[in-house]
Backbone as CSV, one residue per row, in Angstrom:
resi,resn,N_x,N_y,N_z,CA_x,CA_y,CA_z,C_x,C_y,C_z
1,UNK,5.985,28.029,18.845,5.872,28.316,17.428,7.144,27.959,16.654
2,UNK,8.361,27.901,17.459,9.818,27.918,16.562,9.585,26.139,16.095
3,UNK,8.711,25.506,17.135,9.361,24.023,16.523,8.566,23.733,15.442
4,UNK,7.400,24.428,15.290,6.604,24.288,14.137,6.875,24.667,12.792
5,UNK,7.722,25.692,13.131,9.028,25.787,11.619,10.030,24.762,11.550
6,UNK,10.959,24.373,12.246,11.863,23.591,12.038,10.996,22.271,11.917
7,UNK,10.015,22.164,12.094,9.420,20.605,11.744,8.553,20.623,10.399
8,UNK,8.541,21.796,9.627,7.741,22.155,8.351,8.496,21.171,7.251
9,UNK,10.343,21.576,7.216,10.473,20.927,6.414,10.877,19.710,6.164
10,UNK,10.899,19.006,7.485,11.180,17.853,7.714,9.428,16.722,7.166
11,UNK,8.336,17.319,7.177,7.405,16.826,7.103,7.348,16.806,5.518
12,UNK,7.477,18.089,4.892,8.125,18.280,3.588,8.854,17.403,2.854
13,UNK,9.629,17.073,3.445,10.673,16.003,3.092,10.057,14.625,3.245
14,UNK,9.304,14.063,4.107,8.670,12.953,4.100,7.477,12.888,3.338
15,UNK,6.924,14.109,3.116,5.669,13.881,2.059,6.220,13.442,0.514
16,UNK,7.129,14.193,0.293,7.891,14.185,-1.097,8.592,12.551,-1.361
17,UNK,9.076,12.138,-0.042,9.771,10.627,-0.238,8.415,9.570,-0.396
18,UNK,7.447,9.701,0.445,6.264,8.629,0.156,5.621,9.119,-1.161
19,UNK,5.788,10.251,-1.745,4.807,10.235,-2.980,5.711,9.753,-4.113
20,UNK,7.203,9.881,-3.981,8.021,9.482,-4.901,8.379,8.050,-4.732
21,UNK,7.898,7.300,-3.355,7.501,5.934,-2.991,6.194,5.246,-4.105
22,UNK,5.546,5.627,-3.619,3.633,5.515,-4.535,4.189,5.834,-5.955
23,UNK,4.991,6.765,-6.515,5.286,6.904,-7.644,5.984,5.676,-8.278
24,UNK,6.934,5.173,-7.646,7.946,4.080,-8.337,7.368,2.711,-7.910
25,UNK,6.762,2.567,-6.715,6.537,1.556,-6.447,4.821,1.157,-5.902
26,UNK,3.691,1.265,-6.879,2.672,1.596,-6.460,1.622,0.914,-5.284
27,UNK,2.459,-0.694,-5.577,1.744,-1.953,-4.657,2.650,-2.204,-3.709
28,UNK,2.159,-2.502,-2.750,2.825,-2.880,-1.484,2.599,-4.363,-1.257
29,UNK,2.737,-5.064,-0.043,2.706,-6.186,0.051,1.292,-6.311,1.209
30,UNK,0.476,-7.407,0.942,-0.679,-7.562,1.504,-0.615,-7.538,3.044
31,UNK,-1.283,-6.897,3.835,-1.153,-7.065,5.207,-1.521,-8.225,5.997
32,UNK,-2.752,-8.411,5.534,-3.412,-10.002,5.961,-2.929,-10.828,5.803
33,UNK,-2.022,-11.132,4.487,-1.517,-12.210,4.051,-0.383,-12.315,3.990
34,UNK,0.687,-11.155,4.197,2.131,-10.741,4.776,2.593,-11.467,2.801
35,UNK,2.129,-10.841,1.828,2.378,-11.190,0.542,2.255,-11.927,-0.210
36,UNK,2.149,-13.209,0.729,1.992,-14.646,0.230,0.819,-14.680,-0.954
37,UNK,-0.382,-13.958,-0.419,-1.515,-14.121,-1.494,-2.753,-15.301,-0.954
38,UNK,-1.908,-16.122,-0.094,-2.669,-16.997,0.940,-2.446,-17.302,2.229
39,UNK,-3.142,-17.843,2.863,-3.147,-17.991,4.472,-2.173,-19.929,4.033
40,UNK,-0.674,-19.470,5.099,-0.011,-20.890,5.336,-0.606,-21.468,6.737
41,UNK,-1.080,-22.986,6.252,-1.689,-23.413,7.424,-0.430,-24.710,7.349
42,UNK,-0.356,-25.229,8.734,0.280,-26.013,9.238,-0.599,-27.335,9.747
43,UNK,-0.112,-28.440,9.280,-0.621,-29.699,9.648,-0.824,-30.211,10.941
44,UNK,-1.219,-31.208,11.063,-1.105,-32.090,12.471,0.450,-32.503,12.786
45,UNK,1.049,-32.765,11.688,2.496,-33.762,11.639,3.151,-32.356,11.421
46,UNK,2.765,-30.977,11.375,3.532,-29.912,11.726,4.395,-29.201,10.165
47,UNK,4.120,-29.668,8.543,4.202,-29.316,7.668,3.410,-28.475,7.442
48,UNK,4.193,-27.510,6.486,3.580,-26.078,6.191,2.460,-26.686,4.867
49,UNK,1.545,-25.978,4.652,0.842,-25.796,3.571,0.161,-25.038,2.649
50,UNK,-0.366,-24.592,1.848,-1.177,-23.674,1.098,-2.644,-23.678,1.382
51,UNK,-3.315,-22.286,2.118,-4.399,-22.660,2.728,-5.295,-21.736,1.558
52,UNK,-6.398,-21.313,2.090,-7.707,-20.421,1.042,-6.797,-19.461,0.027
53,UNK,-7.366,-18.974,-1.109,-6.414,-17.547,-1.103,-6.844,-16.437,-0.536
54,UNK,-6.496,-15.432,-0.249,-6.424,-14.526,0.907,-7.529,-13.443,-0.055
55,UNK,-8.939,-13.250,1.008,-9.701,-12.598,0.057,-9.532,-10.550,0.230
56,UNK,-8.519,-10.401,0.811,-8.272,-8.792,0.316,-7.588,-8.629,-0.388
57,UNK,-6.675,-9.538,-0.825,-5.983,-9.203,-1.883,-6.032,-9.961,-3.043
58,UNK,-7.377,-10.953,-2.742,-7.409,-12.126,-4.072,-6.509,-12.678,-4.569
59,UNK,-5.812,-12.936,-3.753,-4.907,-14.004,-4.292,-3.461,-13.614,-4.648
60,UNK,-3.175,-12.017,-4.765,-2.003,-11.802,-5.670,-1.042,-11.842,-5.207
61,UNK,-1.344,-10.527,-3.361,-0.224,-10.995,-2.377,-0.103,-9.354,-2.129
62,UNK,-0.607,-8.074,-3.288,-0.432,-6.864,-3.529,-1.192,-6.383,-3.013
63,UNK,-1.213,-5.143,-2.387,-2.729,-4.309,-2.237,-1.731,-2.524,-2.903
64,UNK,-2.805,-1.757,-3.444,-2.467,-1.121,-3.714,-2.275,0.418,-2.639
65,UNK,-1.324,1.321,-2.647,-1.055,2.491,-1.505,-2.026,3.356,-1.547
66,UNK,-1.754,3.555,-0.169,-2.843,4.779,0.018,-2.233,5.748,-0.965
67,UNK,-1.423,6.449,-0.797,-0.775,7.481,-1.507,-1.390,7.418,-3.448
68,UNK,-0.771,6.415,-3.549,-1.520,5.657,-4.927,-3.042,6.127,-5.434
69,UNK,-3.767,5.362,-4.410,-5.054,5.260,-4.849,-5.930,6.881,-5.007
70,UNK,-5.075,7.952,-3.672,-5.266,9.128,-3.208,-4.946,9.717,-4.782
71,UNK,-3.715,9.683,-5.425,-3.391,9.933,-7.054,-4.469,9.894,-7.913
72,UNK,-4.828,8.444,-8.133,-5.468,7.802,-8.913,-6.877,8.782,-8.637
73,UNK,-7.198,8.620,-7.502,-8.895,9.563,-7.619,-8.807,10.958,-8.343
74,UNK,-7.315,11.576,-7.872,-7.238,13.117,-7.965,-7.539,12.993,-9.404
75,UNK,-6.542,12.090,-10.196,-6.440,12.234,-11.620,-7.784,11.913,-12.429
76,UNK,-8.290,10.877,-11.645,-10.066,10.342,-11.967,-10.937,11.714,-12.519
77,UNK,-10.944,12.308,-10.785,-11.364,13.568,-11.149,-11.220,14.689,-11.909
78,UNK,-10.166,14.731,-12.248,-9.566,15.976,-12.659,-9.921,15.827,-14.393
79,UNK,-9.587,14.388,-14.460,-10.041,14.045,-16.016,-11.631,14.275,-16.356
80,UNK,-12.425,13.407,-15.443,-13.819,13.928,-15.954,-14.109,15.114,-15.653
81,UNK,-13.495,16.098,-15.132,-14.079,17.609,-14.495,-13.494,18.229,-15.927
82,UNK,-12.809,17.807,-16.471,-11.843,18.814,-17.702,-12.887,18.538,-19.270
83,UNK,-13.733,17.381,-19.415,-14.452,17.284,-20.189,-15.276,18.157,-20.624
């Protein structure tokens, strides 16, 4: 039971840094597409190129945070429930 206190506020502390993460910085960088926004394909003669654009993130390179989107619903809700 003691480590389950001393690990309360350490979890505390990491919830507060990722929401103040999602707060300042809401988009992250695309996973599929490592940001680019498209897939780099490489030639026969071994030059890089610009391949499809990358369809989870359409092109931008962004996807938006969990933390973020988790916000965004609360507030969704909270707005039409207050009507």
């Amino acid at each position: 039971m003691p480590s389950l206190l001393t690990a309360m506020p350490l979890l505390a502390l990491l919830t507060f840094c990722y929401a103040t993460l999602c707060a300042a910085s809401p988009f992250g960088a695309c996973r599929k597409c490592e940001g680019w926004g498209h897939k780099i394909r490489q030639t026969r003669t071994g030059r890089l190129k610009r391949g499809r654009e990358c369809r989870r993130c359409r092109g931008y390179g962004r996807r938006l945070r969990f933390g973020r989107r988790l916000f965004n619903t609360a507030s969704r809700m909270r707005h039409e429930g207050t009507r």
